[in-house]
KOLVEX-451143 format. One line per field, with one value per residue: residue number from 0; residue in one letter; x, y, z of N, C-alpha, C, O, CB in turn. Coordinates in pm, 1 decimal. Atoms other than C-alpha are relative to their C-alpha. Glycine has a CB too. Layout:
REM residues N
seq = c(NUM	...)
type = c(a	...)
n_east = c(X	...)
n_north = c(Y	...)
n_up = c(Z	...)
ca_east = c(X	...)
ca_north = c(Y	...)
ca_up = c(Z	...)
c_east = c(X	...)
c_north = c(Y	...)
c_up = c(Z	...)
o_east = c(X	...)
o_north = c(Y	...)
o_up = c(Z	...)
cb_east = c(X	...)
cb_north = c(Y	...)
cb_up = c(Z	...)
REM end
This chain:
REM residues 166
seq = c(0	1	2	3	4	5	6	7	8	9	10	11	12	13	14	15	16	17	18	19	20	21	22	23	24	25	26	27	28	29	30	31	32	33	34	35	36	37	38	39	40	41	42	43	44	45	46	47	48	49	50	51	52	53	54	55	56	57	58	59	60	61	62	63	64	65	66	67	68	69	70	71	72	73	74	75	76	77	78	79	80	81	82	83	84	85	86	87	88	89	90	91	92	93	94	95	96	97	98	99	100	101	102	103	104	105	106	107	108	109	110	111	112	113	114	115	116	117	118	119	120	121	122	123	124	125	126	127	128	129	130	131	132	133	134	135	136	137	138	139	140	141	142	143	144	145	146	147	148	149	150	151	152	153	154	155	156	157	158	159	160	161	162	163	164	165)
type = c(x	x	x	x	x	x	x	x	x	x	x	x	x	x	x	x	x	x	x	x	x	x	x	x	x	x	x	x	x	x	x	x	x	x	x	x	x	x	x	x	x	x	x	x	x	x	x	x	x	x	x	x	x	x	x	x	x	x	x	x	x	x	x	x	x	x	x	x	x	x	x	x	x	x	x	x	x	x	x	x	x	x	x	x	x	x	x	x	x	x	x	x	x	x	x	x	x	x	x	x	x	x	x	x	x	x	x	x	x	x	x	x	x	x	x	x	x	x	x	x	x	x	x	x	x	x	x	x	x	x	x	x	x	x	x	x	x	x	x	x	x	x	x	x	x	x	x	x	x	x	x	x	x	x	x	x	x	x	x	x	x	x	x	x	x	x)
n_east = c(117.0	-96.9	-41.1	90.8	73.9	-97.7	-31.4	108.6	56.9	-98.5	34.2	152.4	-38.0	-61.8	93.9	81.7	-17.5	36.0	117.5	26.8	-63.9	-136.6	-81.7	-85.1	11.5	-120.2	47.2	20.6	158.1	55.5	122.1	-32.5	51.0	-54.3	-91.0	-172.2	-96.5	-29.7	-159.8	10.0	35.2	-196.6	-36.6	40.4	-27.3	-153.7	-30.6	39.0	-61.3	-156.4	17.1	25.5	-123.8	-37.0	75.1	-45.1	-97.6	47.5	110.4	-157.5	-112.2	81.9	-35.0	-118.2	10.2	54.2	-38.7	-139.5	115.0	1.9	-93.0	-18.7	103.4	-14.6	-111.5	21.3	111.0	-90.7	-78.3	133.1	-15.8	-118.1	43.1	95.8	-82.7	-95.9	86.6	75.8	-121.5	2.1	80.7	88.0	107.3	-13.1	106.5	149.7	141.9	97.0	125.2	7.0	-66.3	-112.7	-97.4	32.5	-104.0	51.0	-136.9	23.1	140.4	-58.8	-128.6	91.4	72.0	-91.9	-36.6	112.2	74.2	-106.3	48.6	170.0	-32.2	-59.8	48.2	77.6	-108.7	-29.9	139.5	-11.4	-157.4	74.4	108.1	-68.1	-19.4	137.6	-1.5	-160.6	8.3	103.7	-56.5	-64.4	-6.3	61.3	-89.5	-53.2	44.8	-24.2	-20.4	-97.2	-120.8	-112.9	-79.4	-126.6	-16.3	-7.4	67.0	161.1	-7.1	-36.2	30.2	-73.4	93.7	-127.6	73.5	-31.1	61.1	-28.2)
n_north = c(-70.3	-32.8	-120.2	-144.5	-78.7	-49.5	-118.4	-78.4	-69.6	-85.4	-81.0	-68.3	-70.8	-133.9	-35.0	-81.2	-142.2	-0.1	2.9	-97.5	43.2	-22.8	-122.3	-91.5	-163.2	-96.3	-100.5	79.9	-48.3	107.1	74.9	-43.4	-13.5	78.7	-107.6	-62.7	127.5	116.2	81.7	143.8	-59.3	18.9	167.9	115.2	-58.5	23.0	152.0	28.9	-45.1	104.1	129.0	-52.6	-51.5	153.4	94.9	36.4	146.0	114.5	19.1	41.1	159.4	101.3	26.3	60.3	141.3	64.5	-11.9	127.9	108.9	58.1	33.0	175.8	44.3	33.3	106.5	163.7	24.8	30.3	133.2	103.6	-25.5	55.9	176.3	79.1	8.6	92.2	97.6	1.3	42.7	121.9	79.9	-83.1	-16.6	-45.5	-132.7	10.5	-73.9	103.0	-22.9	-97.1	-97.0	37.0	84.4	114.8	51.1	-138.7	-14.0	-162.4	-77.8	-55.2	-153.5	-121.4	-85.0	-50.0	-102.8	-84.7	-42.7	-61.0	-114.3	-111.5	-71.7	-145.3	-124.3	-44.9	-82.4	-174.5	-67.9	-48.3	-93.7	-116.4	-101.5	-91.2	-123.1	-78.2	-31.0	-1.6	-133.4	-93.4	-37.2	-52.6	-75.8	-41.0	-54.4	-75.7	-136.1	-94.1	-117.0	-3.4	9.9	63.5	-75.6	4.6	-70.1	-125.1	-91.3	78.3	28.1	-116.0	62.2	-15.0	-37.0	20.1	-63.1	39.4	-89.6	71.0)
n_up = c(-46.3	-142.8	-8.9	41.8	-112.5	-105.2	76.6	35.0	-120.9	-64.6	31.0	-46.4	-127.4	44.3	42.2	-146.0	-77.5	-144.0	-144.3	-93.8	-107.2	37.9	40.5	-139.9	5.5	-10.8	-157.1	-154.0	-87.1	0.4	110.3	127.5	27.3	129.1	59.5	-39.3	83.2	-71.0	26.4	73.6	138.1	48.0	19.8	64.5	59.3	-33.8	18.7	141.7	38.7	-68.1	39.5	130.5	35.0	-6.8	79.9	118.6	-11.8	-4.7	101.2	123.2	-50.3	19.1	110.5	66.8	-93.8	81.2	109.4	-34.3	-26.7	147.2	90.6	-41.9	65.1	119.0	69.0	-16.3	116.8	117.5	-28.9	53.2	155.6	86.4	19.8	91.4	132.2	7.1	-4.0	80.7	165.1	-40.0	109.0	65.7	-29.9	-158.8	-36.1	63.8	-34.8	-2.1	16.9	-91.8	-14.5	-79.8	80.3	-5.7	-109.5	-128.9	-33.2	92.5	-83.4	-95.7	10.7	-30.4	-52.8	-132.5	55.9	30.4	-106.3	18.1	25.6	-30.3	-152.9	-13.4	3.8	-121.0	-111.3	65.8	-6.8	-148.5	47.0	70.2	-98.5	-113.1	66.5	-22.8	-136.9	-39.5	47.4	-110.0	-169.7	51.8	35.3	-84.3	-90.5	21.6	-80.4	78.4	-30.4	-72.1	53.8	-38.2	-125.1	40.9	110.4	-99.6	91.0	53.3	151.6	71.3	98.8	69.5	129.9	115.5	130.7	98.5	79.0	106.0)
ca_east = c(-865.7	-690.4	-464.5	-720.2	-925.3	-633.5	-554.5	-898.6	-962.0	-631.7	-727.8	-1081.3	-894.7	-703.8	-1025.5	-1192.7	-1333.0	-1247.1	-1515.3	-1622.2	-1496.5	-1105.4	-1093.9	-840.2	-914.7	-633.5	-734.7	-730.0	-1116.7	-1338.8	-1600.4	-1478.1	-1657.4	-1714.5	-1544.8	-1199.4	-935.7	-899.3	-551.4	-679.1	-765.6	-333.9	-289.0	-458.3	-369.9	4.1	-51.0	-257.6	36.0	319.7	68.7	54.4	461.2	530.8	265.8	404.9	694.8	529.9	311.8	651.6	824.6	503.1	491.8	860.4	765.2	460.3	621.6	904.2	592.1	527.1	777.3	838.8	510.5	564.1	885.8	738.0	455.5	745.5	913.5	566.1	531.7	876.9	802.8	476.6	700.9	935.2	653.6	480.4	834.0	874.1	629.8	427.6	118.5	192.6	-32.2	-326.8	-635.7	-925.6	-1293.4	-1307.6	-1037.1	-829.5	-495.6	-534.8	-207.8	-308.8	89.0	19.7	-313.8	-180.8	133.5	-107.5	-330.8	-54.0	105.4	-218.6	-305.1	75.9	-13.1	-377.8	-162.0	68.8	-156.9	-323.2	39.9	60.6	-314.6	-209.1	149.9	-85.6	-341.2	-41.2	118.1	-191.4	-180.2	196.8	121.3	-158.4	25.1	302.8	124.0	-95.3	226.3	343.9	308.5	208.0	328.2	650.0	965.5	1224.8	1491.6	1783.8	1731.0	1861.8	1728.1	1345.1	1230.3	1401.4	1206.0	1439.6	1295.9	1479.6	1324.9	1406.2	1292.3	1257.2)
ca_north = c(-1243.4	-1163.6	-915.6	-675.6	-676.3	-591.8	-307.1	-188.8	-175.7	23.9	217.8	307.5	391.7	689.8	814.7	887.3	1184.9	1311.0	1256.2	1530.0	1394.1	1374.3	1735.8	1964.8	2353.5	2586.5	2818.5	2712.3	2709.5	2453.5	2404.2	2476.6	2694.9	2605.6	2893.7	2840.9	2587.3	2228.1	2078.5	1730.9	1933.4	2030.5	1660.3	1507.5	1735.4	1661.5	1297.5	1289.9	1484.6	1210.2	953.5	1091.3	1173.9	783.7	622.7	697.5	549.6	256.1	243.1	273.2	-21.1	-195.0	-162.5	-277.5	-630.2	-661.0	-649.7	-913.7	-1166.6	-1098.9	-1118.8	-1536.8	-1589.4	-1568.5	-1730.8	-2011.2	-1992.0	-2003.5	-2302.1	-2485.3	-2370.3	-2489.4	-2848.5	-2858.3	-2769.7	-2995.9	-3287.8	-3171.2	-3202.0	-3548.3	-3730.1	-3614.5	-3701.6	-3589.2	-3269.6	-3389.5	-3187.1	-3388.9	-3327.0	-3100.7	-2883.8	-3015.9	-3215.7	-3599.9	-3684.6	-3566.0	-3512.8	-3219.8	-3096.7	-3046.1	-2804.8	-2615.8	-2573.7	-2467.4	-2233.0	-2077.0	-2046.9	-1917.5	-1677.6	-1516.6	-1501.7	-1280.3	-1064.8	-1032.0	-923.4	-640.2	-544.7	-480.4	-299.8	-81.3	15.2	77.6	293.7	493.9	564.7	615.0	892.0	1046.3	1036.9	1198.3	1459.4	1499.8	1581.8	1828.4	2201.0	2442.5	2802.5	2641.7	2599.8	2345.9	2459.7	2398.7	2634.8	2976.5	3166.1	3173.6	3099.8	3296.4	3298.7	3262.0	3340.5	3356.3	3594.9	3541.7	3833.7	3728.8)
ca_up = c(880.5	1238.3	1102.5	903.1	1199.6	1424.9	1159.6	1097.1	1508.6	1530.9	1272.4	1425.3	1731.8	1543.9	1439.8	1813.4	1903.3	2245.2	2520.0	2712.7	3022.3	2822.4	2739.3	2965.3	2937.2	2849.6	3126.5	3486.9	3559.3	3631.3	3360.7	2977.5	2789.5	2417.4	2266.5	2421.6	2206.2	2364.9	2445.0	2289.5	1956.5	1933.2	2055.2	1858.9	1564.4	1637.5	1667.0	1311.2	1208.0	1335.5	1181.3	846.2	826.8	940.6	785.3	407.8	534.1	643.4	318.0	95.0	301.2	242.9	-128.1	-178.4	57.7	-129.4	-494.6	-346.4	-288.7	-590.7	-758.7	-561.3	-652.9	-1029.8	-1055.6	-864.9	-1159.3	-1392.1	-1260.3	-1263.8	-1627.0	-1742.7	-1568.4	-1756.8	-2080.8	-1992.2	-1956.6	-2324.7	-2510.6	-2326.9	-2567.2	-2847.3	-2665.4	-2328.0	-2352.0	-2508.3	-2430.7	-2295.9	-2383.9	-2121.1	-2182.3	-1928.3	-1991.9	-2025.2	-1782.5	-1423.1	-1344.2	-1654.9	-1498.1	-1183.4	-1272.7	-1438.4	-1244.5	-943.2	-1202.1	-1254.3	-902.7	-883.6	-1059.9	-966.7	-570.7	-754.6	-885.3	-567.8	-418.8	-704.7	-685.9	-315.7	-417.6	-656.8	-380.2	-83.8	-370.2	-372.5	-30.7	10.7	-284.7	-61.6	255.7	66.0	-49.1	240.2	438.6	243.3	428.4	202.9	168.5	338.3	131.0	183.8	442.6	237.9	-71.4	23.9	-290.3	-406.3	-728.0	-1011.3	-1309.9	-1655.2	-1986.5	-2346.0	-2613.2	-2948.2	-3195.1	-3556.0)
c_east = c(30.0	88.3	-83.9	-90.2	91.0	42.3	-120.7	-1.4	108.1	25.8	-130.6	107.5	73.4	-96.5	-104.6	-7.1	41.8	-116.2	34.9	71.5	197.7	57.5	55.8	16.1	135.6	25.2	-16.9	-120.1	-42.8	-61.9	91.6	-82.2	-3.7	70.7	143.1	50.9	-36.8	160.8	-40.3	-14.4	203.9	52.0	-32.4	37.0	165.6	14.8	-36.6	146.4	131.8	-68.8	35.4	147.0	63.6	-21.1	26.0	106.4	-22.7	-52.6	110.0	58.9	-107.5	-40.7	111.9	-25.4	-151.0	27.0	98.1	-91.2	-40.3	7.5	68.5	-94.2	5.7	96.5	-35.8	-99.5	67.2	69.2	-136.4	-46.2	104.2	-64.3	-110.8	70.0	56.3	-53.6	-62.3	96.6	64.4	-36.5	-84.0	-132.4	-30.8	-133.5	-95.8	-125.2	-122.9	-161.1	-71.2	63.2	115.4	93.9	-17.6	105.4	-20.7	124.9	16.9	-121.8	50.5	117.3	-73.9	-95.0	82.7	90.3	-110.1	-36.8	155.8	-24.2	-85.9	83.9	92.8	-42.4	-52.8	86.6	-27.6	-116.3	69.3	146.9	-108.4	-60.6	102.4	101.8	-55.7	42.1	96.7	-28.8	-70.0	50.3	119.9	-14.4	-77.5	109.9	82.8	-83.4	15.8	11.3	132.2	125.3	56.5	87.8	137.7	33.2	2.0	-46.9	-127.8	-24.7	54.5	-55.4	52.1	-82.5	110.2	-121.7	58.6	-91.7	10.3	-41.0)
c_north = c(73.5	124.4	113.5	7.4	44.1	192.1	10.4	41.1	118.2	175.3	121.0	106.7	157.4	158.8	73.4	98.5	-25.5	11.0	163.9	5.5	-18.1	162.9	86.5	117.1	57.0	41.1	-71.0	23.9	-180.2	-38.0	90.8	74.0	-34.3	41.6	-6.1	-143.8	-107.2	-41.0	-106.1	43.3	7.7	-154.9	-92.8	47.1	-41.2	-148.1	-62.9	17.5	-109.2	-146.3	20.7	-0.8	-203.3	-78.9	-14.5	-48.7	-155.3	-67.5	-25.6	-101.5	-120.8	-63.4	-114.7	-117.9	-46.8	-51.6	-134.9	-126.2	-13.9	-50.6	-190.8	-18.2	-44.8	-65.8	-135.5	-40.9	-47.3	-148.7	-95.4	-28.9	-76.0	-169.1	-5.6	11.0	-103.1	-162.3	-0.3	-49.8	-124.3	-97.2	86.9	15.0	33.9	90.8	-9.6	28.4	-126.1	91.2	117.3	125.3	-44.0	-114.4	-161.7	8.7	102.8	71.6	176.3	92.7	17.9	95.5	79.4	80.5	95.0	146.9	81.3	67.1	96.3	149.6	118.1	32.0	117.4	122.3	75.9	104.1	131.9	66.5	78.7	125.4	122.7	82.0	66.7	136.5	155.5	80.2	42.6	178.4	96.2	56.2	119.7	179.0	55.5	55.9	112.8	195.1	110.4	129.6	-56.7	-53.0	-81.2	152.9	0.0	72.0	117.7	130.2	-32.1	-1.2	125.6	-71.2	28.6	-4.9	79.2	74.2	10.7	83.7	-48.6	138.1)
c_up = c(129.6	-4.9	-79.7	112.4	130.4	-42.5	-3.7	172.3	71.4	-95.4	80.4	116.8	-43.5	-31.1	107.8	52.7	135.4	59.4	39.4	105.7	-24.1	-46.3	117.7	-105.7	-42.8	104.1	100.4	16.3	-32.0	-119.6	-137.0	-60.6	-131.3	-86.5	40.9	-99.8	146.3	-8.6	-73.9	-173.1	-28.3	4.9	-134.9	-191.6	-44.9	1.5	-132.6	-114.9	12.9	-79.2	-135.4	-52.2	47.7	-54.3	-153.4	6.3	-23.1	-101.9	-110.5	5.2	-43.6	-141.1	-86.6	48.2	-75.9	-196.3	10.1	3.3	-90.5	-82.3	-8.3	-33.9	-146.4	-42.9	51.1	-119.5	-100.8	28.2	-13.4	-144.4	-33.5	31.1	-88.9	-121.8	-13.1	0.9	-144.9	-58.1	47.1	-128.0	-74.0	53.3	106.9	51.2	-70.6	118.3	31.3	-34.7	76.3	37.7	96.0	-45.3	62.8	136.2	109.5	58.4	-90.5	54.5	84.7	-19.3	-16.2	53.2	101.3	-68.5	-43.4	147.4	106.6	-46.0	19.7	137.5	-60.9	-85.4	51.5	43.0	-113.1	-3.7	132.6	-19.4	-73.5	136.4	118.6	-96.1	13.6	107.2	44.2	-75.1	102.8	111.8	-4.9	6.0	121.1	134.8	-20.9	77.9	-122.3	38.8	39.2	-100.6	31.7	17.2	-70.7	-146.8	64.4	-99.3	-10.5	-113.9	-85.6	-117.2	-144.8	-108.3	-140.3	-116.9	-124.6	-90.0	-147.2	-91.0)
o_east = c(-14.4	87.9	-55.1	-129.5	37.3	57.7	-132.0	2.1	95.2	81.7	-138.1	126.1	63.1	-62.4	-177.6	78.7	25.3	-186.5	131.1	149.0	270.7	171.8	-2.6	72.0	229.7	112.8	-73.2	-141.7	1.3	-27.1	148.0	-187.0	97.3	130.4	224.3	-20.7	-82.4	232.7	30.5	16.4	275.3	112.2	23.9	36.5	205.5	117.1	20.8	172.0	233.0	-2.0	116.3	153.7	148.2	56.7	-4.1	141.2	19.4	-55.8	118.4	106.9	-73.4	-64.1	98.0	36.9	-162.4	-50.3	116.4	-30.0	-66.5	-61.6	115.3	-69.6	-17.3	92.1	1.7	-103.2	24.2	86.9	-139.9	-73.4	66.3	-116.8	-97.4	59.2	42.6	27.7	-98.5	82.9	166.6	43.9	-126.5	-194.8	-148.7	-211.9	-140.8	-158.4	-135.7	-166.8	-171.3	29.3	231.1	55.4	-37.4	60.7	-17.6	97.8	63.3	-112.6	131.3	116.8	-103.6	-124.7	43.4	117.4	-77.3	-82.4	142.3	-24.3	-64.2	69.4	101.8	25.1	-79.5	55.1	-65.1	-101.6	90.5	148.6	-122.8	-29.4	82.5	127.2	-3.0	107.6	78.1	-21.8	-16.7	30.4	133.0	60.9	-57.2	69.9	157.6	-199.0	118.9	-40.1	205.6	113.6	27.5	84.9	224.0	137.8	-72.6	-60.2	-168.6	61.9	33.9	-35.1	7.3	-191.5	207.8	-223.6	163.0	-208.7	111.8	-34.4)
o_north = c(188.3	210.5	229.8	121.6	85.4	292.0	-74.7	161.6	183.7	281.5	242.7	228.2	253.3	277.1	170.7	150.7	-131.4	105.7	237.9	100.2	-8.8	199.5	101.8	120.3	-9.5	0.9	-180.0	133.1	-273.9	-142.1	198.3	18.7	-95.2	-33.7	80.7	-239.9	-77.0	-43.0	-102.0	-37.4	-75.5	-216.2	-178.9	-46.2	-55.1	-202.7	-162.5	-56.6	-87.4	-246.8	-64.5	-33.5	-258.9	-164.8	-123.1	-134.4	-230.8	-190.4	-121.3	-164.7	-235.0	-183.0	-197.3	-186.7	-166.5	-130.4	-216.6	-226.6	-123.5	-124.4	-251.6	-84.5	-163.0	-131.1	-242.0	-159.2	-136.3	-227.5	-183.2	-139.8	-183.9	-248.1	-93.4	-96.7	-173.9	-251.3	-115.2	-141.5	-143.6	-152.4	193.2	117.3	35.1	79.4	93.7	-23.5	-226.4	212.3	179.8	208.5	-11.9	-198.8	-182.4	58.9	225.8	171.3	283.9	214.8	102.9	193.5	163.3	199.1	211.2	245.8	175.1	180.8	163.1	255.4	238.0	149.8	227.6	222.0	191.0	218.5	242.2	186.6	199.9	242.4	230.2	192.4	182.2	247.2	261.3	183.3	91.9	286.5	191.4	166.7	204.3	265.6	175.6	112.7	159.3	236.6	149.8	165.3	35.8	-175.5	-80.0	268.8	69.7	46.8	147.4	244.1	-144.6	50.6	242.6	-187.7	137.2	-61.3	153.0	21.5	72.7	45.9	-116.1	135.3)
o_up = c(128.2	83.2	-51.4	136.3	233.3	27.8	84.6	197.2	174.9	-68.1	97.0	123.6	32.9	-27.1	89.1	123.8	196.0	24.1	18.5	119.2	74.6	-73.4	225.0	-215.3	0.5	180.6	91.4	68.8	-98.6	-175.4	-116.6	-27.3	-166.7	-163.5	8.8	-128.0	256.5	-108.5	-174.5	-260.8	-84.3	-83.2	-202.5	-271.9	-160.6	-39.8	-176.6	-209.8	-53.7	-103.6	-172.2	-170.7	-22.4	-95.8	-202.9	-74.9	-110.7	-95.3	-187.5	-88.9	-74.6	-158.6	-176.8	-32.7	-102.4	-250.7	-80.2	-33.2	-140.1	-152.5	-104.6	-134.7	-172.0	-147.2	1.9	-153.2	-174.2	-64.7	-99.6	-190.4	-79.2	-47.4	-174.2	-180.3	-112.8	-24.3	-170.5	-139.1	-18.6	-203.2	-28.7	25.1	142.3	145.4	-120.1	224.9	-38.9	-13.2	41.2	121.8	68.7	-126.2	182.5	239.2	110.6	125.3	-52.8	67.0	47.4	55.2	68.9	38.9	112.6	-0.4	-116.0	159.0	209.1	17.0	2.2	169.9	-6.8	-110.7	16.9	75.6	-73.5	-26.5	128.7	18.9	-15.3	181.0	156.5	-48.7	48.2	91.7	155.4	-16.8	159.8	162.5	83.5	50.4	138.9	236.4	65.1	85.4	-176.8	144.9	4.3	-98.4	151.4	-24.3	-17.2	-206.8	157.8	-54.6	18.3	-184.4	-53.0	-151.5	-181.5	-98.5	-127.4	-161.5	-104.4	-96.0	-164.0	-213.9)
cb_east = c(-115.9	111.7	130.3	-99.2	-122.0	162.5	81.1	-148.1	-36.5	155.5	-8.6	-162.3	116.6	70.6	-36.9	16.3	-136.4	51.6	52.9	-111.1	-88.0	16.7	-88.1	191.3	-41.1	-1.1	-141.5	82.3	-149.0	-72.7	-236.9	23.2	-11.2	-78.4	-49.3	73.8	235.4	-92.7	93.8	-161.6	-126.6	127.4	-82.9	-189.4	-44.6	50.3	-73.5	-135.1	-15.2	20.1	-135.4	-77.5	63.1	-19.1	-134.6	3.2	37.5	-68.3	-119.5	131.9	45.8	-100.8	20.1	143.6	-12.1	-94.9	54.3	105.9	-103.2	10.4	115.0	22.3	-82.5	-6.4	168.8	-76.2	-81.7	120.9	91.7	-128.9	26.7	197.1	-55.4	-154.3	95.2	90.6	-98.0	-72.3	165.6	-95.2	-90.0	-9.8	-48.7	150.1	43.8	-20.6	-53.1	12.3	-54.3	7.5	-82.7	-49.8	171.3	15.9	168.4	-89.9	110.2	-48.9	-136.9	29.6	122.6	-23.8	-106.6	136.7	79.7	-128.3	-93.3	74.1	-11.8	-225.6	98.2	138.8	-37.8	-28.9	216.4	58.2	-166.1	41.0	154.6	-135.5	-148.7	124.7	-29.0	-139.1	-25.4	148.6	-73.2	-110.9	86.7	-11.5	-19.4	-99.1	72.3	16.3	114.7	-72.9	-96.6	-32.8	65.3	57.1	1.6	32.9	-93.8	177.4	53.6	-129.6	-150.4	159.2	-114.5	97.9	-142.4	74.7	-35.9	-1.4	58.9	-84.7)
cb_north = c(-96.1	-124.9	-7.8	-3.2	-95.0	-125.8	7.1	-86.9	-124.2	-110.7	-59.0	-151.7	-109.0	-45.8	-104.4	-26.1	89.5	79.2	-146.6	-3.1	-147.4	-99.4	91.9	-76.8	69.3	103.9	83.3	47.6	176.0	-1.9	64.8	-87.8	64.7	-41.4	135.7	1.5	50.0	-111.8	-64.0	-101.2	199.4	93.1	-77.6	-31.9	105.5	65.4	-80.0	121.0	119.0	-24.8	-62.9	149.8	186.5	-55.3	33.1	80.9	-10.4	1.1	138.9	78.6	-22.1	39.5	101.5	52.8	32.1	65.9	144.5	16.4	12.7	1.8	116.1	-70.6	89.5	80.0	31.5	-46.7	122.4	125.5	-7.3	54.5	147.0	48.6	-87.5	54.4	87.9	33.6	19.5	97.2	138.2	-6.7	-111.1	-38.9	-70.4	104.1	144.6	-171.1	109.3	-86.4	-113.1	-47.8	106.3	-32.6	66.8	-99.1	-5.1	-71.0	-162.9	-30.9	-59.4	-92.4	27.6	13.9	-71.1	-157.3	-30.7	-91.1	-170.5	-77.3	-17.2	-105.1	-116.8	-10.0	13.9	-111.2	-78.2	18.0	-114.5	-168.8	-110.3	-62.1	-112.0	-127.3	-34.3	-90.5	-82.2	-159.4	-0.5	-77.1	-163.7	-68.9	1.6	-109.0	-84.6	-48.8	42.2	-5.9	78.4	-78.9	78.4	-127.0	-90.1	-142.1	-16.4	23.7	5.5	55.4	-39.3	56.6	4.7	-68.6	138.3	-220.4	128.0	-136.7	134.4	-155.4)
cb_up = c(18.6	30.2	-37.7	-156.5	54.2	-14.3	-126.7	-87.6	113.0	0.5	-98.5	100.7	91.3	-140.8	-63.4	97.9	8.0	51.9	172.3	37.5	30.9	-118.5	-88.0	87.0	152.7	-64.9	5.6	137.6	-111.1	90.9	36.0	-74.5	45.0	-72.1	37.2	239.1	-38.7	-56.9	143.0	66.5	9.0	141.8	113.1	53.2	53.7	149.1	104.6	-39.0	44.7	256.6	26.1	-0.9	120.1	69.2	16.9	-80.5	126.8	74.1	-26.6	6.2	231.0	59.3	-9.5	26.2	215.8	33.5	-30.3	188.4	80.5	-42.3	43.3	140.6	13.7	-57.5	43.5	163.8	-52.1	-15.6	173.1	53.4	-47.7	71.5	149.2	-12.3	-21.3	115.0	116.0	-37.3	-47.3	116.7	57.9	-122.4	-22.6	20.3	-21.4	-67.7	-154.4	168.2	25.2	72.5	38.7	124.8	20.8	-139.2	-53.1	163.8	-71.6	-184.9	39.2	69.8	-123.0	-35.8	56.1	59.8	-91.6	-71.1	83.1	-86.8	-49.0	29.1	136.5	-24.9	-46.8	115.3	27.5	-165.4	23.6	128.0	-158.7	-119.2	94.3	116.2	-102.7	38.6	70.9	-104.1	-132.2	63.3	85.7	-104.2	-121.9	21.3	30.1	-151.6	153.1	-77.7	93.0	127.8	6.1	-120.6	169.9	2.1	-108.0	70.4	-126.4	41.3	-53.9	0.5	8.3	13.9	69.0	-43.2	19.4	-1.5	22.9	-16.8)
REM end
């Protein structure tokens, strides 16, 4: 609970207009008028811009570290699974169902439940891998400058076309 409200209040903070009292004029004069640009408008423009080009970084690294949590999550599900296997093919009556649905021997009830609850954490982690995906795409695309070319193609598009008369 500690770190989403650490991240949400550091989010907010990205989000703050400037005050009145934080804006500095272009022009040397005392009072601003409202028609002239603000320096905090390029700042802050330039710092959205540095968040946006980092942050799909951050959002990509965060993906691959949530998928890895995952991914321990379910093999610990699997290893809980096999022991309960390895407890049913014990005795024939090992895994008998009780009235309730749940397994008579509490040694068998307990794996499964832990491989169940194994499980729902790692679908949490890939719910979460899905949604920083998301966001990684967005940031992605939200960083791309349009009209502007990559710097390392020295031709511009040539478009090729094959006619075939019959």
């Amino acid at each position: 609970m500690m770190r989403s409200t650490i991240v949400v209040a550091m989010l907010c903070c990205g989000a703050v207009p400037a005050l009145g009292a934080q804006v500095i004029c272009r022009q040397s004069s005392v009072v601003c008028a409202d028609n002239r640009r603000l320096t905090t408008d390029d700042q802050r423009a330039s710092f959205q811009r540095a968040v946006v080009h980092n942050g799909k970084w951050l959002t990509a690294a965060s993906v691959a570290a949530l998928i890895v949590f995952a991914q321990r999550d379910h093999s610990q599900s699997r290893r809980e699974w096999n022991a309960l296997l390895d407890i049913c093919r014990s005795a024939q009556d090992a895994c008998v169902l009780g009235p309730d649905g749940r397994y008579v021997r509490s040694d068998a009830e307990q794996l499964y439940q832990r491989s169940r609850a194994f499980d729902r954490r790692a679908n949490r982690w890939l719910l979460g891998a899905q949604a920083a995906l998301l966001a990684t795409t967005a940031l992605f695309i939200i960083d791309l400058h349009p009209g502007q070319g990559p710097e390392n193609i020295p031709f511009g598009p040539v478009q090729v076309g094959l006619r075939i008369s019959f």
